[in-house]
Structure formats: C-alpha cells, structure tokens
C-alpha positions as CSV (number, residue, x, y, z in Angstrom):
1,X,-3.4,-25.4,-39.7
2,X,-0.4,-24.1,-41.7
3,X,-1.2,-21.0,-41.3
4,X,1.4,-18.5,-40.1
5,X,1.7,-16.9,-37.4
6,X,1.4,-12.9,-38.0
7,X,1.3,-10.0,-35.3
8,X,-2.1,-8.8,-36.6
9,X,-3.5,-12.7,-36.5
10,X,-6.4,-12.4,-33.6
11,X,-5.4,-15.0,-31.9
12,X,-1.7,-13.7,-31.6
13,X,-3.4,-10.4,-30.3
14,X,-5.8,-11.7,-28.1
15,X,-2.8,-13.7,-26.4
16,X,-0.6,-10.7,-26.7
17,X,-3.3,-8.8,-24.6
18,X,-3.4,-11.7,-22.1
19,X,0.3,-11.3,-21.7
20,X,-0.4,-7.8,-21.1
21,X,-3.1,-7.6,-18.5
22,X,-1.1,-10.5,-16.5
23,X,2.0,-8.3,-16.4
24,X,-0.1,-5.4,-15.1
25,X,-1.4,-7.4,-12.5
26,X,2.4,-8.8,-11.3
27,X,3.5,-5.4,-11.4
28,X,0.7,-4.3,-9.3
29,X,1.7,-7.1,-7.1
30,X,5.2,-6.5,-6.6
31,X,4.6,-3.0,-6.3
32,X,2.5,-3.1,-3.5
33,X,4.4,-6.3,-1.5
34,X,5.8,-5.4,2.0
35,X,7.8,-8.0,3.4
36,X,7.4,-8.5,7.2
37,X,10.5,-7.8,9.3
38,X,9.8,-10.1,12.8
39,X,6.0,-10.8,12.0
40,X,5.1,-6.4,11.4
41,X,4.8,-4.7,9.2
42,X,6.2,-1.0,8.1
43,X,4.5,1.8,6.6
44,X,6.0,5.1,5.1
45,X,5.2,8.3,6.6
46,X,2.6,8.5,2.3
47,X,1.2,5.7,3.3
48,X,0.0,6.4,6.8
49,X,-1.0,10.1,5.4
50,X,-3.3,8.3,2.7
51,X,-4.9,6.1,5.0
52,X,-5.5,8.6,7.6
53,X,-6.0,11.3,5.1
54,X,-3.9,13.9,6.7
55,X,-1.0,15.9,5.2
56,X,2.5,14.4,5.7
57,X,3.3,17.8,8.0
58,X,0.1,17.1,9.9
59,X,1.6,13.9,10.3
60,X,5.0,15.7,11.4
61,X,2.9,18.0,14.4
62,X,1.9,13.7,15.4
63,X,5.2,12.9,15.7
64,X,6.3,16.0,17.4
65,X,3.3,16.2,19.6
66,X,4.1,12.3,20.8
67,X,1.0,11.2,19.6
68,X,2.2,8.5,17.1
69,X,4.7,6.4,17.9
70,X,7.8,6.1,14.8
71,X,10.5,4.5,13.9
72,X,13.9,7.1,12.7
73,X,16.3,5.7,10.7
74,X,17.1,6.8,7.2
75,X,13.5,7.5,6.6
76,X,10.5,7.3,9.1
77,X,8.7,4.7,9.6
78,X,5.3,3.4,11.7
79,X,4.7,0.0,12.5
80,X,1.2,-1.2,11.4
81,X,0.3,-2.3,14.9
82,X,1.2,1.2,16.1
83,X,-1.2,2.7,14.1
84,X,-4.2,0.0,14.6
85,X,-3.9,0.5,18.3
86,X,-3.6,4.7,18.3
87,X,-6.4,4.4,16.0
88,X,-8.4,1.7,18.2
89,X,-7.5,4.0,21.1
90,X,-9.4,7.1,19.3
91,X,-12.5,5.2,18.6
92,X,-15.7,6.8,20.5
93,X,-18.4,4.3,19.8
94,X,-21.9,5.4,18.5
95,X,-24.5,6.3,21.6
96,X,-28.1,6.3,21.3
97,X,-30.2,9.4,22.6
C-alpha cells in the first residue's frame, strides 16, 4: 500500500474519468436549468422553434399574425403555459371511419 500515486495508475484514471463524466452531467444540468419567475416558466423564441419545429421567422409570421401570445422586452419570450394551451387549442383528436 505504499505505492505512489501516478497519473497513469488505473485507479487514478478510472477516478479521473469519474470526475469527468460527473462534470459533464453538472454542466448539462446547469445548462439546461430555468428558474421559475412567479410559478412559469420562459422559453426563448430557439427553444419554442425546436419544439414546434418551425423556423424562428415562421415563428415571427406567429407573432405577427397574433397567433402566439409573447412576451417583448430585451428579447422575446413565451410563457410555457402559453404555448401548452395554443397547442391544446390545435389538437383535433383522432376519429374513426
């Protein structure tokens, strides 16, 4: 057990690797945490275009047309209830022949 500790030990390279994978996953946490302002949340006009998988500038003839309600300050913004409810609005069940 007196061994010394060496970057190319295994063990200090399978921990090392640990280390790594569990910063990859905080980052991916961080990254994707959206802090709720009053109980909602708010998407960018990117992420509403990747979930309805439109173009931001279809998403622009939306706005414009008064079909999606948005938010203008320094950069637009949707509330996620908005969208669930335009979308929920949309929704033409399946009918049998």
């Amino acid at each position: 057990m007196n061994e010394l500790i060496m970057p190319h030990n295994v063990g200090v390279k399978n921990a090392v690797e640990n280390m790594e994978e569990v910063l990859a996953l905080y980052k991916n946490v961080i990254g994707c945490y959206r802090p709720l302002l009053d109980g909602e949340r708010y998407l960018t006009d990117r992420e509403v275009a990747q979930i309805l998988k439109v173009s931001r500038r279809t998403l622009q003839e939306y706005r414009n047309d008064g079909m999606l309600p948005y938010i203008l300050g320094g950069k637009v913004l949707y509330r996620e209830s908005d969208l669930e409810r335009v979308l929920e609005s949309c929704y033409h069940p399946a009918y049998k022949r």
